[in-house]
C-alpha positions in Angstrom: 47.0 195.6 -104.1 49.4 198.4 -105.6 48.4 202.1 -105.9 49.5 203.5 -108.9 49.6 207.4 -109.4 46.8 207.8 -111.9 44.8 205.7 -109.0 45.5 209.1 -106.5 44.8 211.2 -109.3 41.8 210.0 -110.3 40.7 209.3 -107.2 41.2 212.7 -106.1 39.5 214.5 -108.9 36.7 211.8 -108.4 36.3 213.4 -104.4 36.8 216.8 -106.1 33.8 216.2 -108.3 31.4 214.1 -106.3 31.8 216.2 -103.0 33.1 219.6 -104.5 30.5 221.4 -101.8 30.9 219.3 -99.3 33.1 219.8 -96.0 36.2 217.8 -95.0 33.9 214.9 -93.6 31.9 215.0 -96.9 34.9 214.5 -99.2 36.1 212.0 -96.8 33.0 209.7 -97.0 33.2 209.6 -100.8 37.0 208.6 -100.6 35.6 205.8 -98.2 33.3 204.8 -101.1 36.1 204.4 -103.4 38.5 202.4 -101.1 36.0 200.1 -99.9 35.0 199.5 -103.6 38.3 199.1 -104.8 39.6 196.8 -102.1 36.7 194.5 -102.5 36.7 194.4 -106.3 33.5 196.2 -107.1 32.0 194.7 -110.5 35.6 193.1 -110.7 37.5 196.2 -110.9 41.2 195.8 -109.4 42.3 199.2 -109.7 41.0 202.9 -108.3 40.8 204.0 -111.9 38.6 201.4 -113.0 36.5 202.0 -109.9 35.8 205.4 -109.9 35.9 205.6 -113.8 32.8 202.7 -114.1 30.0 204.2 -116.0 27.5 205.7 -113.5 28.9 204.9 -110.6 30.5 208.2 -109.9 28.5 211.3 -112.0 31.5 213.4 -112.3 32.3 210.8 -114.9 29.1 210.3 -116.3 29.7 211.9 -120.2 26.7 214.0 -119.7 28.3 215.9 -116.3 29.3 219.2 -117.3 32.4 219.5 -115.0 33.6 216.2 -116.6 36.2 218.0 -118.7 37.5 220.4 -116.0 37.7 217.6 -113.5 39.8 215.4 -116.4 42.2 218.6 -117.5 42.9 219.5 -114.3 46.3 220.7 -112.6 47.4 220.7 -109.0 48.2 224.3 -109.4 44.3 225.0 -110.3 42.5 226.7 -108.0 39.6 223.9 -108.5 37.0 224.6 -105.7 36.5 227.5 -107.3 35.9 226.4 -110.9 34.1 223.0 -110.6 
């Protein structure tokens, strides 16, 4: 199983968005969630994209999540705990 770079990108703005308030611990668990799922195929997804992009499985990727667009435009030179 290969990581690609819009894996650790999504995954990252997928932590940002589900655990935005949460401490170091916090964001760590929901990066858990997303290895675990990826490495055992959950609903026959192979990559971290197609994990944490899976309609409501993650709501910072539901359509309805108002920080969806911030969380999808998003730079590394954003300051993003302070705008999502």
């Amino acid at each position: 199983m290969k990581l690609l770079m819009e894996d650790v990108t999504l995954a990252a703005r997928t932590i940002l968005g589900e655990a935005r308030g949460e401490d170091y611990e916090g964001k760590k668990l929901v990066a858990h969630v997303i290895i675990n799922r990826w490495k055992n195929k959950h609903r026959g997804e192979t990559t971290v994209a197609g994990v944490v992009t899976e309609p409501k499985q993650f709501s910072a990727w539901n359509i309805s999540d108002p920080n969806r667009f911030r969380l999808q435009t998003a730079r590394i030179e954003d300051k993003l705990s302070e705008t999502v």
